[in-house]
LOMARGU-511182 format. One record per residue (C-alpha): residue in three letters; x, y, z; residue number from 1; chain. Coordinates in nm, 3 decimals, m for minus. Layout:
! residues N
REC   code        c1        c2        c3   pos   unit
REC    ALA         X         Y         Z   NUM      A
...
***
This chain:
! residues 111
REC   code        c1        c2        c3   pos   unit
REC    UNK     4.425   m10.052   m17.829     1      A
REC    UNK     4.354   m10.393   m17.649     2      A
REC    UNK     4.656   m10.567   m17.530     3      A
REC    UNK     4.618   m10.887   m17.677     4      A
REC    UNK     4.570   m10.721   m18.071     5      A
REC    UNK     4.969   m10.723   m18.197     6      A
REC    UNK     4.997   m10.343   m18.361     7      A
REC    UNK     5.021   m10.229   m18.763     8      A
REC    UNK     5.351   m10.299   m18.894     9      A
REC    UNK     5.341    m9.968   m19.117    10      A
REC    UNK     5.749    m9.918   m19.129    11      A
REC    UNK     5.993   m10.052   m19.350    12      A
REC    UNK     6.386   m10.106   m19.386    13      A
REC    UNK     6.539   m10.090   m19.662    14      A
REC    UNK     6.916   m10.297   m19.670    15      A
REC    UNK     7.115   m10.340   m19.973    16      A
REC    UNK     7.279   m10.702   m20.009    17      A
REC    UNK     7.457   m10.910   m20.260    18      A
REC    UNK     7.242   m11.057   m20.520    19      A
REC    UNK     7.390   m11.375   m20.371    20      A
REC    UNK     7.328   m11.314   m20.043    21      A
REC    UNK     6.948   m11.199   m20.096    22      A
REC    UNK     6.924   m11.567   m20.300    23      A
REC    UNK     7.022   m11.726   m20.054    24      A
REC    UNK     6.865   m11.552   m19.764    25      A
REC    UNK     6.524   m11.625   m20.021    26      A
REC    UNK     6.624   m11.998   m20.052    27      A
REC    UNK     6.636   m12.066   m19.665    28      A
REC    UNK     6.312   m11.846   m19.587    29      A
REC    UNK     6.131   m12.062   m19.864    30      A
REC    UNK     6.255   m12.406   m19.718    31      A
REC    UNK     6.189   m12.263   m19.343    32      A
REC    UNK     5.812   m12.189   m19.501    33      A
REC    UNK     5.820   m11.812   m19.355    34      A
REC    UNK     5.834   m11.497   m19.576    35      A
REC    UNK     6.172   m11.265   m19.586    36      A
REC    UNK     5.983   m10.990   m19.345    37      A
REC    UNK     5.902   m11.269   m19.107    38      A
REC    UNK     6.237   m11.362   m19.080    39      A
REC    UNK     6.364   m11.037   m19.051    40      A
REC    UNK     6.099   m10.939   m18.773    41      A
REC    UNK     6.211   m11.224   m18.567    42      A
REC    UNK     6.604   m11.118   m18.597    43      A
REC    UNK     6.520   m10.739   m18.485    44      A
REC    UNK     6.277   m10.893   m18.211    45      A
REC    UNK     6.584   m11.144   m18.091    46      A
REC    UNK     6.859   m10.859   m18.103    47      A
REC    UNK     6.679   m10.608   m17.915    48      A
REC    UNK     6.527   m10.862   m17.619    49      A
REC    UNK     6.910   m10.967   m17.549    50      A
REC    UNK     7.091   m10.763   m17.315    51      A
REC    UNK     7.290   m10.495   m17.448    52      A
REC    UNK     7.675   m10.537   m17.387    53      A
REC    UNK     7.875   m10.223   m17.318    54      A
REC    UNK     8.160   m10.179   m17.558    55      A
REC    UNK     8.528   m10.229   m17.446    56      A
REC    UNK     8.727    m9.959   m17.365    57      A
REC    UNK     9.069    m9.945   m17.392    58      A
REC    UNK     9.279    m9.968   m17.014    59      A
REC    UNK     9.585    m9.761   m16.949    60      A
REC    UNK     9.749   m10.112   m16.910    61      A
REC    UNK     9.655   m10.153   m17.280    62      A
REC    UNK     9.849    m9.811   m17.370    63      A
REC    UNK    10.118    m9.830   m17.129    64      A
REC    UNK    10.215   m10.137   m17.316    65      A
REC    UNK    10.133    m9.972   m17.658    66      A
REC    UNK    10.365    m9.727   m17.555    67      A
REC    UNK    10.621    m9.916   m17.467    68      A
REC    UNK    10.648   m10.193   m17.769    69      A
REC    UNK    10.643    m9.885   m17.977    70      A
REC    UNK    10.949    m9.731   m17.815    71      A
REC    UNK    11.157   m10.061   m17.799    72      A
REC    UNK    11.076   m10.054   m18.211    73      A
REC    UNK    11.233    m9.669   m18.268    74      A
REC    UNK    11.514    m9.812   m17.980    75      A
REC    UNK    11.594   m10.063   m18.221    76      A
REC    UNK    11.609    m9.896   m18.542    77      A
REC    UNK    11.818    m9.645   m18.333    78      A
REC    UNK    12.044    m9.847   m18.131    79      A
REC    UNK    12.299    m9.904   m18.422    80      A
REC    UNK    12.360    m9.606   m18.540    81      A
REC    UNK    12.407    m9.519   m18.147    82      A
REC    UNK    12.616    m9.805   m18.090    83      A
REC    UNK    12.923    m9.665   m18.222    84      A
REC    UNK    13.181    m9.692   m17.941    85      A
REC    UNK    13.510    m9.592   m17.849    86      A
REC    UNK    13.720    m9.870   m17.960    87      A
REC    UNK    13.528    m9.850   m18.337    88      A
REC    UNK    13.638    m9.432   m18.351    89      A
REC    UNK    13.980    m9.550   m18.247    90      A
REC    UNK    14.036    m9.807   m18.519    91      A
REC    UNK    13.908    m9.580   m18.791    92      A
REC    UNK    14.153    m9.294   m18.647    93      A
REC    UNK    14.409    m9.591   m18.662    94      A
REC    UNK    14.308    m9.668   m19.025    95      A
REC    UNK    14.296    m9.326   m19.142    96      A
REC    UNK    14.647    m9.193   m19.155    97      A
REC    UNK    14.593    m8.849   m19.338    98      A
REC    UNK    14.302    m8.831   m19.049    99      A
REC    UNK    14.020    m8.690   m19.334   100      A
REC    UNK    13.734    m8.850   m19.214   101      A
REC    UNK    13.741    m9.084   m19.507   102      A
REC    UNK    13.904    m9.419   m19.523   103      A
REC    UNK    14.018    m9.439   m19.880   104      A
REC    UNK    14.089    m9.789   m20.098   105      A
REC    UNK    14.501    m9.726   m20.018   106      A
REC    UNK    14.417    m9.654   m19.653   107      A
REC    UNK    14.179    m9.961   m19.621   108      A
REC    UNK    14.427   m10.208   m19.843   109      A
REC    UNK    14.785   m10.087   m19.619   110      A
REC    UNK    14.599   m10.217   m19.291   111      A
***
């Protein structure tokens, strides 16, 4: 084929949009005074002459500190129910006098 003679456009692509978003799209190629395949030819033509970025990957950093925000959340929800101490088991053996592990109403009131 001679290089100056552009080739057959003989594929298509089909895309479902909105039946706003097609209006629209319809409205600007109208008042730009190209059709919808022009348009369209021109954004794959852009995208695929721009360098292609590599995608991000995650660091260890990133995990690391993942890892460690999630453990201060499960210390937290755990850290009162470990925070019992000493002095707290030795006022509730002080409060319960018939030493039943339960602090009844008379128990709590005679304080």
């Amino acid at each position: 084929m001679p290089a100056g003679k552009p080739s057959k456009k003989t594929e298509t692509l089909e895309i479902r949009l909105s039946p706003e978003t097609k209006a629209a799209f319809m409205a600007r190629c109208q008042r730009s005074r190209r059709t919808a395949s022009e348009a369209l030819r021109g954004f794959i033509e852009q995208d695929l002459a721009a360098p292609k970025s590599a995608p991000r990957r995650r660091s260890l950093a990133w995990h690391a500190l993942a890892a460690a925000v999630a453990g201060l959340a499960v210390g937290a929800v755990a850290a009162p129910s470990l925070a019992r101490t000493a002095t707290s088991d030795a006022a509730f053996e002080r409060l319960d006098v018939n030493h039943d592990g339960v602090l009844s109403v008379e128990e709590f009131r005679a304080r």
